[in-house]
N, C-alpha and C positions, 0 to 999 in steps of 0.2 A: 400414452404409455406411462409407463410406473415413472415415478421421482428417478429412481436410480439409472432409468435407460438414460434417461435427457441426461442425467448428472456425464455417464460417463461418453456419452457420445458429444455432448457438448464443449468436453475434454479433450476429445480427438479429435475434434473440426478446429478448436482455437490452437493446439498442438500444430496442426498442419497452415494454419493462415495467418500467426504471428508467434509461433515458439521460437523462432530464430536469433529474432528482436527482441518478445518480450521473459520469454523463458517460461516459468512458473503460472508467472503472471497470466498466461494466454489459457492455460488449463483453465484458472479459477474463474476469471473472465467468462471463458465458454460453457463453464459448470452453471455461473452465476447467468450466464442470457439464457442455453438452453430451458432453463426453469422459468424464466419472468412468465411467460404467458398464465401458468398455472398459480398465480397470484389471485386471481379469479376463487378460489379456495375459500377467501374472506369473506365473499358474499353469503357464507352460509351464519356470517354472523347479526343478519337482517331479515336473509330470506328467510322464509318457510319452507319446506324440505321439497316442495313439488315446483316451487318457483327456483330454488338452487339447484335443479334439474339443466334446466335451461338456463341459467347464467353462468355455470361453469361449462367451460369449451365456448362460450360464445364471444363476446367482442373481443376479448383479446389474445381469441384462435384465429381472427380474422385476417384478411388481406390486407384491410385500410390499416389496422393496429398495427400491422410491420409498416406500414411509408409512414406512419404516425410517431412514432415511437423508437424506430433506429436511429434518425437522424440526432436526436435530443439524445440517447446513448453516446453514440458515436462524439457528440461535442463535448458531453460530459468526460468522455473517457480521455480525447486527444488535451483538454486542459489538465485533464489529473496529471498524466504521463506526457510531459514536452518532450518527446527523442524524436530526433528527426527522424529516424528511420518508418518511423510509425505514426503517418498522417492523416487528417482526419478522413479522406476518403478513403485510406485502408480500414479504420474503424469503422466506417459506414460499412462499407463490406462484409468485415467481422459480425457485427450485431444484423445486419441483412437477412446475410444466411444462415446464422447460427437459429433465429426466428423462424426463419421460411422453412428451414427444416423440422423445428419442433411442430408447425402447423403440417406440416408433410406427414411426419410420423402419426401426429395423434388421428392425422382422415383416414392411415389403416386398421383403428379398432370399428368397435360395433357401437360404442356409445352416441358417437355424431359431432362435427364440427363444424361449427358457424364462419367457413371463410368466410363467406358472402355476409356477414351480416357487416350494417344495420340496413341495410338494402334491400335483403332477402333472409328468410326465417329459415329458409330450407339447409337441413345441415347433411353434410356428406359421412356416410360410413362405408369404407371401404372394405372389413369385414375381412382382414388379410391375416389379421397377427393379436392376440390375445392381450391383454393389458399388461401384461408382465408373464414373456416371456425367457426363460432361462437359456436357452439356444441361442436365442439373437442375444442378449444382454452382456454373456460372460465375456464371449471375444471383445469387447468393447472394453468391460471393465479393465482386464486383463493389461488392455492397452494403455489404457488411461495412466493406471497406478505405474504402470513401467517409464510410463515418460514420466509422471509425475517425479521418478526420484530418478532418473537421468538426465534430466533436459536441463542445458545450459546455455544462457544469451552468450550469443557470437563465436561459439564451438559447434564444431560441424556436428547436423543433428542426421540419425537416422530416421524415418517416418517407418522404416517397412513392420514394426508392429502393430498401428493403424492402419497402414494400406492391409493388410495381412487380414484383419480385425474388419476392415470396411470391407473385404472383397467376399468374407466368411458370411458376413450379413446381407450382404446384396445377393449374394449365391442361395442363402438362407430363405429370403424373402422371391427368388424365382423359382425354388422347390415350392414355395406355399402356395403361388399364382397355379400353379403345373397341378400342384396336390388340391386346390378347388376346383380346377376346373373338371376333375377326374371323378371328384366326389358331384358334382353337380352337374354331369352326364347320369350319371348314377341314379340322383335324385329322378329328374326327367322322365327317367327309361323305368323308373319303380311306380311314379305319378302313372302313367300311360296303362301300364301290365294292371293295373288295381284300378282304372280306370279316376282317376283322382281330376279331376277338371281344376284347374288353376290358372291366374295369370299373374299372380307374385309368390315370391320364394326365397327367399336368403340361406347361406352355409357361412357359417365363423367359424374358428379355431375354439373348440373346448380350452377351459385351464391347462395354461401353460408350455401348450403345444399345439405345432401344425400340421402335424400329425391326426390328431383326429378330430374330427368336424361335428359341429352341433346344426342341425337343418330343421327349417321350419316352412312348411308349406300351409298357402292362405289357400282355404278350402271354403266349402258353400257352409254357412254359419259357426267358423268353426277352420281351426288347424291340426294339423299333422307335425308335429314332431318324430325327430331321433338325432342318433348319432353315427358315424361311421367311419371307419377306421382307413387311411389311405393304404391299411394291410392286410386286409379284409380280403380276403379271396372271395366272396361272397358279392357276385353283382348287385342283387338286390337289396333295400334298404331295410330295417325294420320301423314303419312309421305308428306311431299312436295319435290318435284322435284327442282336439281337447276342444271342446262346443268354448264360442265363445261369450254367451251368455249378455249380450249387449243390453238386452230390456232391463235387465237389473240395473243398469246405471241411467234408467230414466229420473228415477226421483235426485238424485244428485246431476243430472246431465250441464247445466248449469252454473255450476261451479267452479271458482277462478281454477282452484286447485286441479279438478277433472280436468276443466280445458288443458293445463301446463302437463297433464299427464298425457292424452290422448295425444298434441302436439310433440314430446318428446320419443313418445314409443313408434314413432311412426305409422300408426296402424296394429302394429301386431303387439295388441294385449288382447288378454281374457279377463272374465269376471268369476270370482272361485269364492265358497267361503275358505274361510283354515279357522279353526276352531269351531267359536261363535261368530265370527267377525267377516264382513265382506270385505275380499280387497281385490285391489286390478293387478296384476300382473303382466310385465314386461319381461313379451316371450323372447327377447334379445336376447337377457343373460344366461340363457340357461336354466337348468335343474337343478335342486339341490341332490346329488348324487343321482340324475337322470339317468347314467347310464347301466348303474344298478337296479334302479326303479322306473319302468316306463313311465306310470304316473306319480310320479314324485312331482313335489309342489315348485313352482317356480322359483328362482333365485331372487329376483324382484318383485315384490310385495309391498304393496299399500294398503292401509288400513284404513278404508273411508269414512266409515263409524267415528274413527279415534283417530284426525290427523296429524294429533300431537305425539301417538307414537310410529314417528317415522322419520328418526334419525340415522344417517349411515343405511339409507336403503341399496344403495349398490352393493358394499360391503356384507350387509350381514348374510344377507342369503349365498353369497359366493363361501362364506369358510364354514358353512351349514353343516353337520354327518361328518366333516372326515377325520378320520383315523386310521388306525394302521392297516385295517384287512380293507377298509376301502379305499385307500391306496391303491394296495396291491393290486386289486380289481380292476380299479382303472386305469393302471398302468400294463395287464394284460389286456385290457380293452385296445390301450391306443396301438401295442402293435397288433392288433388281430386276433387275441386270442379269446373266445368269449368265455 
């Protein structure tokens, strides 16, 4: 998830497991763990843009990183602060789960997370919630800044605008389980009517809502895209074809770079020019304004030609086209309206 989810929900977990005791301190605390993992950040100061792929979300999303890593927290923190009330196994606790939760949250985007590493390379996307959503984030913020300027050690504290806040969000994320599994009956039952033979398929949250879904079916040399709205009166899906073009990446097939790309995209990339230049595209992220344009060019692009222009490849293609009237457009897309 974004900076700011972890920030403020890191807020409200340290709020609820040492604000009593430590007051302020337990916000900043929880601000300051929910974000360690994404430390990982710096590698792009070494890597190359295809290897910072794969090292951000991987070792220190993992399992072994939290029993590695709390404990050495936790001793740090209980020498900073000697109060008896707050002992090192309640520190241990604190940075535990303040951890285990940012690795929880980031396995339900689409990008992918290495618990299992250095064990296992296979990374988990859940595929539930957008990287920064504003529905799940605000009740959080909301919470955080209230206790932030109310909360006082050893005055009796209320939590009900984080429980309020957590039950808004858990409620949040069981409409999105409900709203895939609706939209991906859908997909199914649109694959079978068009006859589409498949046996992989993913549905994620379009930008910034779970609300409308972005779907990709793996087809015979070649996938199906669209998108569809969970307000969509419309059973069936609109899907477009995009050939995957795999022989083109015979002369580079070899390459560290290709390998960290086809390893990351899990499978579902195409090979596209955009200009003059050939680049691979990872059908994960989306379209640049897909839902305006069937083929509109992928959100993730790589320039294999030119590997040195490819910085901020997650980013750039995501804030691609919009503007005011394509807003508007996709914001009568996601409830239904086309």
């Amino acid at each position: 998830m974004d900076s700011l989810t972890h920030i403020a929900l890191g807020a409200g977990v340290g709020a609820l497991l040492g604000g009593r005791s430590l007051g302020r301190k337990a916000l900043v605390w929880g601000a300051v763990a929910q974000s360690l993992p994404d430390i990982d950040f710096l590698a792009g100061l070494w890597c190359d843009p295809a290897e910072d792929l794969l090292a951000h979300r991987g070792f220190t999303h993992s399992f072994l990183c939290i029993v590695l890593v709390a404990p050495l927290l936790a001793l740090a923190a209980a020498r900073l602060y000697t109060s008896p009330g707050y002992s090192y196994k309640r520190w241990l606790l604190f940075f535990f789960l303040q951890l285990l939760i940012h690795l929880l949250l980031d396995g339900l985007n689409v990008y992918g997370t290495g618990w299992w590493e250095p064990f296992s390379h296979t990374r988990l996307s859940g595929n539930l919630l957008f990287v920064a959503d504003p529905l799940f984030t605000i009740p959080l913020l909301i919470a955080a800044v209230w206790l932030f300027f109310t909360i006082v050690p050893t005055r009796k504290l209320s939590f009900r605008p984080v429980l309020v806040a957590f039950s808004i969000c858990s409620l949040y994320l069981l409409a999105a389980l409900v709203s895939k599994r609706s939209v991906e009956k859908k997909l199914l039952d649109t694959c079978q009517k068009r006859g589409i033979a498949s046996s992989r398929f993913f549905t994620t949250p379009a930008p910034f809502t779970s609300f409308l879904w972005y779907c990709v079916v793996a087809a015979d040399r070649g996938f199906y895209v669209g998108y569809h709205s969970v307000f969509d009166r419309s059973d069936e899906l609109s899907l477009s074809y995009v050939p995957q073009q795999d022989s083109l990446l015979s002369p580079v097939h070899d390459r560290e770079d290709v390998q960290h790309l086809r390893r990351f995209s899990q499978g579902y990339y195409v090979l596209q020019n955009l200009g003059d230049s050939l680049v691979f595209s990872d059908l994960r992220f989306g379209q640049q304004m897909g839902w305006v344009r069937p083929q509109a060019p992928f959100s993730f692009y790589y320039f294999l030609e030119h590997p040195g222009q490819n910085n901020f490849l997650i980013q750039r293609g995501r804030i691609a086209g919009w503007n005011r009237s394509n807003f508007i457009d996709y914001a009568r897309l996601v409830f239904g309206r086309q």
